[in-house]
N, CA and C atoms as an extended XYZ file, in Angstrom:
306
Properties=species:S:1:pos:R:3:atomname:S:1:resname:S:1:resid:I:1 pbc="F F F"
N        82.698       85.095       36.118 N   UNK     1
C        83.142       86.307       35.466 CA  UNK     1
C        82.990       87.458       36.456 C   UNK     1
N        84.013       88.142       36.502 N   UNK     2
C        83.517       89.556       36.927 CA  UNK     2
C        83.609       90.522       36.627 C   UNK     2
N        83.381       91.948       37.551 N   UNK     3
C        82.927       92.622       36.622 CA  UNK     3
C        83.867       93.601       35.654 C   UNK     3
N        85.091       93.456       35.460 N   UNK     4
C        86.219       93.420       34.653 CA  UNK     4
C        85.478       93.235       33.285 C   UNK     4
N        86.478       93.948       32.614 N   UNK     5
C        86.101       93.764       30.664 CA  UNK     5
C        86.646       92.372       30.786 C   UNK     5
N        85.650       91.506       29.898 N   UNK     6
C        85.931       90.371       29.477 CA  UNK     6
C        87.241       89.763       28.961 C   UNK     6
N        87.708       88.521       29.005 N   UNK     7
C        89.282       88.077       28.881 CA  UNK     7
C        89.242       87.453       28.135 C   UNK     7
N        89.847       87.120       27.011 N   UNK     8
C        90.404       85.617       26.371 CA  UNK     8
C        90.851       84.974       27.331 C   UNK     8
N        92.281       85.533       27.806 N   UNK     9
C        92.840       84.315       28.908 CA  UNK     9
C        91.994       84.082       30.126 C   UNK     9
N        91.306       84.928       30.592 N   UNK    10
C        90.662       84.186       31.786 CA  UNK    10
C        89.932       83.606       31.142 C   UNK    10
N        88.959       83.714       30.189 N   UNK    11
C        87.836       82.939       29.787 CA  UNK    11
C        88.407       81.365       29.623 C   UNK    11
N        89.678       81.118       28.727 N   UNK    12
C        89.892       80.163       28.632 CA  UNK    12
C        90.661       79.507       29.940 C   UNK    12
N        91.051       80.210       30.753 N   UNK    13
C        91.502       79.627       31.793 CA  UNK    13
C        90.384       78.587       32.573 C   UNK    13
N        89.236       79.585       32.972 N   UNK    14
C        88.172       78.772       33.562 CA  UNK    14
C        87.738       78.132       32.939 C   UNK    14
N        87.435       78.453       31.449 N   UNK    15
C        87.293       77.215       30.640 CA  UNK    15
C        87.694       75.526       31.121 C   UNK    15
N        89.026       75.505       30.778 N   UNK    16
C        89.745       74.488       30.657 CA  UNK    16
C        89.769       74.046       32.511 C   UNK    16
N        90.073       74.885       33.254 N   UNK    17
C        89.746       74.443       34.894 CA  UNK    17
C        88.658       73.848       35.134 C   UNK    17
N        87.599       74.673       34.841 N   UNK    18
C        85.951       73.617       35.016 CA  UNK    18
C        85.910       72.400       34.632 C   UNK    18
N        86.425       72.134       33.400 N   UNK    19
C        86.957       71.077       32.367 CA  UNK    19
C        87.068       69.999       33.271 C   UNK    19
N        88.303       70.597       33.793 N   UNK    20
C        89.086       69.629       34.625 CA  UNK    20
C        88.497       69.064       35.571 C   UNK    20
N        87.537       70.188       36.563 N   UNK    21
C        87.110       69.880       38.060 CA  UNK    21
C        85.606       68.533       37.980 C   UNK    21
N        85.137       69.190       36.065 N   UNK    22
C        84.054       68.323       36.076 CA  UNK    22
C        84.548       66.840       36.158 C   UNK    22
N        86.190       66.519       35.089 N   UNK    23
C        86.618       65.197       35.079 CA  UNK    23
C        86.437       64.765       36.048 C   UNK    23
N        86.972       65.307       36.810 N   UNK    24
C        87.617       64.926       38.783 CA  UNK    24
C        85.955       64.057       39.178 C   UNK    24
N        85.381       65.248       39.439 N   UNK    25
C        83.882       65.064       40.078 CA  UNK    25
C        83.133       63.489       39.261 C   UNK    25
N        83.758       63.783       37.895 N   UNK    26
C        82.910       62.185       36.801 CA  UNK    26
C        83.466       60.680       37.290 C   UNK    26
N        84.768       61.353       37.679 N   UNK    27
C        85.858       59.933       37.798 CA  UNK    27
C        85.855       59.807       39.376 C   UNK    27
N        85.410       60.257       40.318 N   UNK    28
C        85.528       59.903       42.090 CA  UNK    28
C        83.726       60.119       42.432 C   UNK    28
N        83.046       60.268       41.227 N   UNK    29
C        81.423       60.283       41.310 CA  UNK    29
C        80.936       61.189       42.333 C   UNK    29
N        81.928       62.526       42.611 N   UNK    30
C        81.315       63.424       43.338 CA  UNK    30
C        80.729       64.322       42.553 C   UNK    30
N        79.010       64.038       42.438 N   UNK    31
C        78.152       65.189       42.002 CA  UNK    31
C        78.377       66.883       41.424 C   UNK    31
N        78.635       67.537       42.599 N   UNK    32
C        78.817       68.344       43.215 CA  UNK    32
C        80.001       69.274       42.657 C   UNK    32
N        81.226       68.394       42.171 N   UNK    33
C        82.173       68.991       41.428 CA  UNK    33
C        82.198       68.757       39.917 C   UNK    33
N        81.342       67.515       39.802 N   UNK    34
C        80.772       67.810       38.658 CA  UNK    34
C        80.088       68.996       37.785 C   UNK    34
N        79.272       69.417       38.829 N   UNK    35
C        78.598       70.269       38.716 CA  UNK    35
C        79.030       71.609       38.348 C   UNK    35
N        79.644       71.822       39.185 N   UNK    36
C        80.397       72.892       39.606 CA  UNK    36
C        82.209       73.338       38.488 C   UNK    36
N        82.015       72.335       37.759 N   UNK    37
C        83.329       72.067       36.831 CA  UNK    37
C        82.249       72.390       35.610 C   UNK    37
N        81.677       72.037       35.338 N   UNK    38
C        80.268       72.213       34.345 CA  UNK    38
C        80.113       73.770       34.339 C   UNK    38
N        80.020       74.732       35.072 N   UNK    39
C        79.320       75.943       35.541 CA  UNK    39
C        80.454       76.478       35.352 C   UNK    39
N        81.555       76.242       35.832 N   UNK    40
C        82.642       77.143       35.790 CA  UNK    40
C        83.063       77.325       33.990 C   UNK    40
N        83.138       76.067       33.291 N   UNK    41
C        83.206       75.318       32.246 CA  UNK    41
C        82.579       76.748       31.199 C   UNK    41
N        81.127       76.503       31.586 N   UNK    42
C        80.329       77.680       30.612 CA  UNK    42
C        80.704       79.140       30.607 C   UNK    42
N        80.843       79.150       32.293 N   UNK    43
C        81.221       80.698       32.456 CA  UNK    43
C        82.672       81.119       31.712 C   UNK    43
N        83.590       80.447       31.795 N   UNK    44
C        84.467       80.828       31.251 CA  UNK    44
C        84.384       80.977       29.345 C   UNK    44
N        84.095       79.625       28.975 N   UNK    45
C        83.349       79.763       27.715 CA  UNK    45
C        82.697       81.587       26.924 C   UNK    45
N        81.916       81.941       28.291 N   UNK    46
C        80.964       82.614       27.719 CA  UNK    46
C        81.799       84.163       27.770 C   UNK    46
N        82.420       83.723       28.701 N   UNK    47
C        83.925       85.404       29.162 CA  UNK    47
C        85.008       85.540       27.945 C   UNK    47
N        85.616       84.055       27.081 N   UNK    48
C        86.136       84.343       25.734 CA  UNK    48
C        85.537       84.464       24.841 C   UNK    48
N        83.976       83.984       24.326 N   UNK    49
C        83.295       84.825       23.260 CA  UNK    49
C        83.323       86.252       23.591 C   UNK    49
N        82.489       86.744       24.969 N   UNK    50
C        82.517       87.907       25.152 CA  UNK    50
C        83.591       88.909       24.712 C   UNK    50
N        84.407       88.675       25.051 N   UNK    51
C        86.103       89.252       24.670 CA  UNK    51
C        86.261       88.894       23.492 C   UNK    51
N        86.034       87.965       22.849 N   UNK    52
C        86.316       87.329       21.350 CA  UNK    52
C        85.327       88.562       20.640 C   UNK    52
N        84.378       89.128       20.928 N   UNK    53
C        83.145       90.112       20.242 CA  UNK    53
C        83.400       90.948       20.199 C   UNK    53
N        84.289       91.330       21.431 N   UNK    54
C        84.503       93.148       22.101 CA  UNK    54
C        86.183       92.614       20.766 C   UNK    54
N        86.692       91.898       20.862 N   UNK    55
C        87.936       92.458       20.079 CA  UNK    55
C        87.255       92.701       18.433 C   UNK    55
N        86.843       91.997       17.855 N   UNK    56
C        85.970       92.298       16.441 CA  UNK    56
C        85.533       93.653       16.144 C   UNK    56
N        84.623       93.891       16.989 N   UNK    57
C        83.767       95.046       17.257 CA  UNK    57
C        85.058       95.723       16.857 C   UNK    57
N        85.567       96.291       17.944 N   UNK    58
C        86.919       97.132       18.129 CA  UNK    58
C        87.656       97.424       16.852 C   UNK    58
N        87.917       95.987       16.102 N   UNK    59
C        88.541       96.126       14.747 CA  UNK    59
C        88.009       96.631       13.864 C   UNK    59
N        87.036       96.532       13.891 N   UNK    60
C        85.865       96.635       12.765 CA  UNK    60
C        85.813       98.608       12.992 C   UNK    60
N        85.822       99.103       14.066 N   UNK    61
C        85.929      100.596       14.518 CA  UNK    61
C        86.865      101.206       14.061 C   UNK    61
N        88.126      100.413       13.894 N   UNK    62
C        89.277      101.044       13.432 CA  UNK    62
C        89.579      100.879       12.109 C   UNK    62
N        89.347       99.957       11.838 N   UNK    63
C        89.051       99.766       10.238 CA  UNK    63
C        88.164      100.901        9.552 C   UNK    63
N        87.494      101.022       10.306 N   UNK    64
C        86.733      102.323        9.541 CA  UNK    64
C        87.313      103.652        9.882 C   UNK    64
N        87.784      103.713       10.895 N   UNK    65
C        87.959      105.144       11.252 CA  UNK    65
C        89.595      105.202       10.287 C   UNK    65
N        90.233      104.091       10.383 N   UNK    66
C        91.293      104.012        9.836 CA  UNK    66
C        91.150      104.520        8.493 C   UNK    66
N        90.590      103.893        7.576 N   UNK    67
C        89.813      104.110        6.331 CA  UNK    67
C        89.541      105.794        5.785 C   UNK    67
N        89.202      106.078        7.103 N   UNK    68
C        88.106      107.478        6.418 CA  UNK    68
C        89.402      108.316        7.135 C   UNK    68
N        90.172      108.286        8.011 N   UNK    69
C        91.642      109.066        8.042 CA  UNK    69
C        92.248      108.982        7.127 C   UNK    69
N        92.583      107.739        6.365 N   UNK    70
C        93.536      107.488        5.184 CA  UNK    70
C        93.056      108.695        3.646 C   UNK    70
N        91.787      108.269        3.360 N   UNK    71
C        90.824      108.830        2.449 CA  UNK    71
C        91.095      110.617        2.487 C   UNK    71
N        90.826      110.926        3.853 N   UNK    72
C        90.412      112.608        3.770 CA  UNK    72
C        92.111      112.902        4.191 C   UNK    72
N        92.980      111.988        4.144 N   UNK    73
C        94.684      112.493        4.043 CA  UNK    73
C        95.234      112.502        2.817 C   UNK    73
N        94.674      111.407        1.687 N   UNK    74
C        94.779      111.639        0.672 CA  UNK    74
C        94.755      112.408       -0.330 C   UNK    74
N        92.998      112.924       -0.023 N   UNK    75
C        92.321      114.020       -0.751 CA  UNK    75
C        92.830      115.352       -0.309 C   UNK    75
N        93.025      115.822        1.040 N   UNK    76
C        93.704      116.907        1.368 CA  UNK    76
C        95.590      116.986        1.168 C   UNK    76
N        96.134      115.883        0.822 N   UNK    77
C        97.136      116.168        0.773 CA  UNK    77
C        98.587      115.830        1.909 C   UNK    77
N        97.520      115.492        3.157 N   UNK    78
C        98.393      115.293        4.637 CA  UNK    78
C        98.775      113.926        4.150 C   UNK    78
N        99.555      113.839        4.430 N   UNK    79
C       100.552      112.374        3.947 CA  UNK    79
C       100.704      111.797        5.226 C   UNK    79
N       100.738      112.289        6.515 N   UNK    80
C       101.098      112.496        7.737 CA  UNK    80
C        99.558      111.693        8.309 C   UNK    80
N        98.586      112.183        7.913 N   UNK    81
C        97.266      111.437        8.141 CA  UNK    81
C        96.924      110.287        7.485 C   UNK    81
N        97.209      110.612        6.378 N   UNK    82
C        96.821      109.028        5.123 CA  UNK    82
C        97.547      108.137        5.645 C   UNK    82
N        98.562      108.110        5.927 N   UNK    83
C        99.443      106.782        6.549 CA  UNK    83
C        98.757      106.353        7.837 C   UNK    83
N        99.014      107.721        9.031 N   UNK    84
C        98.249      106.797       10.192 CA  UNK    84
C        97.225      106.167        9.774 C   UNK    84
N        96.078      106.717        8.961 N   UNK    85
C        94.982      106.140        8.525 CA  UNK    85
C        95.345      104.750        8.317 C   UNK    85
N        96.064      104.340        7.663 N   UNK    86
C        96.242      103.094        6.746 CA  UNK    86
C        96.952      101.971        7.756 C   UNK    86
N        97.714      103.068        9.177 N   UNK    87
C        98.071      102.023        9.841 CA  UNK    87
C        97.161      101.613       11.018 C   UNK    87
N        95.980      102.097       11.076 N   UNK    88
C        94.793      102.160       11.947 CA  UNK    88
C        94.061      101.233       11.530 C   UNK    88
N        93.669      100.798       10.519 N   UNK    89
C        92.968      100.029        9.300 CA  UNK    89
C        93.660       99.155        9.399 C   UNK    89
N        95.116       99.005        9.176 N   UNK    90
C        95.646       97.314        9.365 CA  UNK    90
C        95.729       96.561       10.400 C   UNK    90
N        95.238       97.557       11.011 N   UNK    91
C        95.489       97.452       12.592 CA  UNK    91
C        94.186       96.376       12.581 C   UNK    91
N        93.170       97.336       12.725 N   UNK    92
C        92.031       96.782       13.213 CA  UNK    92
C        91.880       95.554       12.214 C   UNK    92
N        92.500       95.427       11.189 N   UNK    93
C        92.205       94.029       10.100 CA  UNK    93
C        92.732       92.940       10.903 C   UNK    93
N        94.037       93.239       11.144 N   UNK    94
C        94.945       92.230       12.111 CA  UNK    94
C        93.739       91.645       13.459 C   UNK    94
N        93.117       93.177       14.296 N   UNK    95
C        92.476       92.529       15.469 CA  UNK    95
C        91.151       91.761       15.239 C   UNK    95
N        90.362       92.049       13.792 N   UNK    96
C        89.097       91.643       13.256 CA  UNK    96
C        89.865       89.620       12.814 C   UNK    96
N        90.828       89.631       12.452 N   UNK    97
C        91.380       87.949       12.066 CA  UNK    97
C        91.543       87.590       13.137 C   UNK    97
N        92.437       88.032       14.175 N   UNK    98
C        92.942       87.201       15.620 CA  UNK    98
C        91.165       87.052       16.173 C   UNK    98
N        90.113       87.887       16.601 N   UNK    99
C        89.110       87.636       17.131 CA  UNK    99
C        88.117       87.596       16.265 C   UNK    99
N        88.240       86.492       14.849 N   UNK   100
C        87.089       86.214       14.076 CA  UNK   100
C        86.510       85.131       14.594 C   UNK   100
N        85.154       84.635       14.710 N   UNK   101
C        84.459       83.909       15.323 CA  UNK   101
C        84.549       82.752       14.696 C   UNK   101
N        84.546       81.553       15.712 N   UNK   102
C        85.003       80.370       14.930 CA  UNK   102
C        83.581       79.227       14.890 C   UNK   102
């Protein structure tokens, strides 16, 4: 990983590469890429939760902020606010389902 905001796609990229490099290393009994397919394996793993958390989080922010725009557009009357509100909130509902933890 580096030091970049965390990825789905890279995470699963190295994911599934380590995957691979460990097969290689299991099936020609080189240690070493075993190893090393293993390590890459986790790291990537651990770069799409990471990103899988940061997108939740995120939703979960807008969902609320969405919420309490919609609410105080209502009560005041801005029609113009209550909507963004409501489309801020579906928003973040949409990004809270795509990065719900499995």
């Amino acid at each position: 990983m580096s030091s970049q905001e965390p990825s789905k796609v890279s995470g699963q990229f190295h994911s599934v590469k380590g995957t691979a490099v460990e097969t290689i290393g299991d099936v020609t009994g080189m240690s070493s890429w075993s190893q090393s397919g293993k390590e890459e394996h986790a790291k990537g793993e651990g770069e799409y939760n990471a990103a899988q958390a940061k997108g939740y989080v995120e939703g979960v922010s807008d969902r609320a902020t969405g919420y309490k725009d919609s609410v105080v557009g209502a009560v005041t009357g801005d029609k113009s606010q209550q909507t963004a509100g409501n489309v801020k909130n579906e928003k973040g509902q949409t990004q809270q389902e795509i990065n719900k933890p499995t």
